[in-house]
N, C-alpha and C positions, 0 to 999 in steps of 0.2 A: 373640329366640327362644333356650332354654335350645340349648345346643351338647351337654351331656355325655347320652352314652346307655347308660353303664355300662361294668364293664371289658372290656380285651381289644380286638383291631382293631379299627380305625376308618378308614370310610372316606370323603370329599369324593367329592360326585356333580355332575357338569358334565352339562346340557342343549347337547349344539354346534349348534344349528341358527341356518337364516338363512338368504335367497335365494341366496346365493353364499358358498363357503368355498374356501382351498387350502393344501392341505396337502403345502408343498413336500418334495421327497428331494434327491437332487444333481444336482438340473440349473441351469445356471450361462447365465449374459450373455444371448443374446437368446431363448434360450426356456425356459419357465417351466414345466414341469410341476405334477401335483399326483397325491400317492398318493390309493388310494381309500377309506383312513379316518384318521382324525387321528394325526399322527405325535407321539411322545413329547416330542422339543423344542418341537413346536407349543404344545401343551398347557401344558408350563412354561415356556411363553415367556410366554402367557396369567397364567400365575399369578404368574409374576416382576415383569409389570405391573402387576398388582393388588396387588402389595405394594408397588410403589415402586422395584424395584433399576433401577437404571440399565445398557445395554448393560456397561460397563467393570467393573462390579460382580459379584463372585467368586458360584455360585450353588453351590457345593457343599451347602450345608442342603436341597436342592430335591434333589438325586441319589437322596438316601437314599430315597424316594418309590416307591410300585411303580406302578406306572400300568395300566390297561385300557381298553377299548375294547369297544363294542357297535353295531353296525350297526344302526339299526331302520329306516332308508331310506337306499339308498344314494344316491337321488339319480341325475343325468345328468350328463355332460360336457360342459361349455361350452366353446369355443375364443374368443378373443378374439383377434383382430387389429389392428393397429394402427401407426401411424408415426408418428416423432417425428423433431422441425424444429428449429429455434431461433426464435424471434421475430421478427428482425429479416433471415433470411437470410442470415445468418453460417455458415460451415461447422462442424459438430457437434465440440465437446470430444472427444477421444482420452484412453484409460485412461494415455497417459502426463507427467508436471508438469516442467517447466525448473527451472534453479538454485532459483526463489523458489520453486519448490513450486505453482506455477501450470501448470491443465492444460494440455495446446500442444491445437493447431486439427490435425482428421485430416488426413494427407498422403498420397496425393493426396486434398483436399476430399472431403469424404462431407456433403451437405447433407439425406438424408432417410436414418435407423434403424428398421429392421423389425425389430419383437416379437411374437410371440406366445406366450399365455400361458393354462394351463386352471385351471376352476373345477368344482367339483362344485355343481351348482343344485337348490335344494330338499331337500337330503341333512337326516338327523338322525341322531345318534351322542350315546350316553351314556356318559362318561368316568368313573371312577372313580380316584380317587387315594387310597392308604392308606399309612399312617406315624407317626411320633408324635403323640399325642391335642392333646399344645401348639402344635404346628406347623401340625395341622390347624384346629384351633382360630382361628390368626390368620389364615390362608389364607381360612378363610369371613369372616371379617369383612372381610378385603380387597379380597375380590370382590362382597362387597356396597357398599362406598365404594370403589372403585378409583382410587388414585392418577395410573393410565396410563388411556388409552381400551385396552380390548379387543378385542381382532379373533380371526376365525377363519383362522390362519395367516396371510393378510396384512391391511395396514390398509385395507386397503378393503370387506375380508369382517366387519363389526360382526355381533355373537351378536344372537339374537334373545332374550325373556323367557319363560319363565326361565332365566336362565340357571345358579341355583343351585340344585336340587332336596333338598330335604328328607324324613326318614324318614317318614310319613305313620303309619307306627304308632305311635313314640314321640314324635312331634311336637320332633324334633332336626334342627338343622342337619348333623348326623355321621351317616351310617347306622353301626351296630355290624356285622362282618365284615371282611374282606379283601375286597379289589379285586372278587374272582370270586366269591365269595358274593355280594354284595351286587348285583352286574351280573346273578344269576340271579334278582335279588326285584325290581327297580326297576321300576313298569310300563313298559307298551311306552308310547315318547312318538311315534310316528308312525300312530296309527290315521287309515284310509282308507276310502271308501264301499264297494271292493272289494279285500278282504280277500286277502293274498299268502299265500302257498304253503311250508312247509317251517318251519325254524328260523331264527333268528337267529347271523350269528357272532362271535364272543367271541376277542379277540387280547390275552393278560395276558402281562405279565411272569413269565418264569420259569429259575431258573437250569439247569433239568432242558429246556427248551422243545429242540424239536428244529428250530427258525425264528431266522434271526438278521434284525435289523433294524440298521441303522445311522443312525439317532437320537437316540443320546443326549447332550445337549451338554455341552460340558467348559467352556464360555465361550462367550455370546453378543457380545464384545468385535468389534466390525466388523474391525478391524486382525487380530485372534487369535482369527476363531473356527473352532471346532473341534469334531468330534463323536467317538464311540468307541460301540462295537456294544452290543447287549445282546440275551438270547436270550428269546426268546418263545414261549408254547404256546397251541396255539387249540382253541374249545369253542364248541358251541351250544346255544343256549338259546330257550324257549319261557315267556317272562316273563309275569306276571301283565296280561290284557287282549288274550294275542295268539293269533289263533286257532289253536287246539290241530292236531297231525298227524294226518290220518286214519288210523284202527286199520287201513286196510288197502290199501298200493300195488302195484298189478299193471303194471309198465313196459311190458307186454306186450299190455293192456285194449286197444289205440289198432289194433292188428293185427288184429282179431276174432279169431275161431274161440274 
């Protein structure tokens, strides 16, 4: 499929959906949270796989990227519970290794680890990423051959199809705009037998945003990784397919008189 849609931005549109996604923030060891729409390293952790970079591999070409987000089902809250043993009834590995670099056995014995971990189930969220037309260029061709398997935020959250969305008027893998134009045209990909209420919200990057996030990663390197903030502005949107606001709300209709 032809990629160029003429000059001026360009933006890569991501379908996130799947029975299960999580989109972790910073919560660390035995419980797992997940925010309630895709976070920005998720996203290019996603694309970083589809191109092949390795954890240890430097991802600064991917920063320069402006990223969005569009909510068209938020989806529900999974909790998952669960414990972990060893096989044989051996007492569980400790975060800490002796001289050889081997982990020791917990002391005193810890033979069963409780986790819990959330998922957002049945969610749909369309991603936008804009930046240079060559970069995005190799990014769709990655994502359609992916070097890595893809996940939505962990490896157990696999995308659903499609996962790459294309411009439907020029018949391009690129839409033409930025991030937040092109999140205001893309249809809605979550239509329902009964139809929800209101607009849709839109979280883009923005150096004016008066929302900060801390997401954005410096290094996915296990040993060195590290994130640093970036600011955001939010908008909502009423995208092609989704039912329109009514011309008229009275908060107050529900009181009589």
């Amino acid at each position: 499929m032809n990629q160029h849609s003429g000059p001026g931005p360009h933006s890569l549109v991501l379908r996130l959906a799947g029975p299960i996604q999580s989109w972790g923030g910073q919560s660390q060891f035995n419980r797992r949270d997940t925010q309630s729409e895709p976070t920005k390293s998720g996203v290019l952790g996603l694309l970083a796989a589809a191109h092949g970079l390795r954890r240890q591999d430097p991802i600064e070409v991917l920063l320069s990227l402006t990223f969005g987000v569009r909510t068209d089902r938020p989806g529900t809250i999974l909790r998952d519970y669960h414990t972990v043993s060893t096989l044989d009834g051996t007492p569980l590995p400790s975060a800490q290794v002796n001289a050889k670099g081997t982990q020791k056995r917990t002391s005193p014995p810890k033979y069963t680890h409780l986790t819990t971990r959330y998922y957002l189930q049945d969610a749909v969220f369309v991603a936008a990423v804009s930046g240079p037309q060559p970069l995005l260029e190799t990014l769709t061709t990655a994502i359609r051959n992916p070097a890595f398997p893809l996940s939505l935020g962990r490896r157990s959250c696999p995308p659903t199809q499609p996962l790459l969305l294309t411009d439907p008027e020029h018949g391009t893998d690129l839409w033409h705009g930025d991030a937040l134009s092109v999140l205001l045209r893309v249809p809605w990909q979550a239509p329902t037998r009964k139809p929800p209420t209101g607009r849709l919200p839109i979280t883009v990057d923005d150096p004016t945003g008066d929302d900060v996030r801390t997401d954005l990663p410096t290094s996915f390197d296990p040993l060195h990784r590290a994130f640093t903030t970036r600011t955001v502005k939010h908008h909502w949107a009423t995208p092609p397919g989704y039912p329109p606001l009514a011309d008229h709300h009275d908060p107050f209709a529900l009181l009589g008189g």
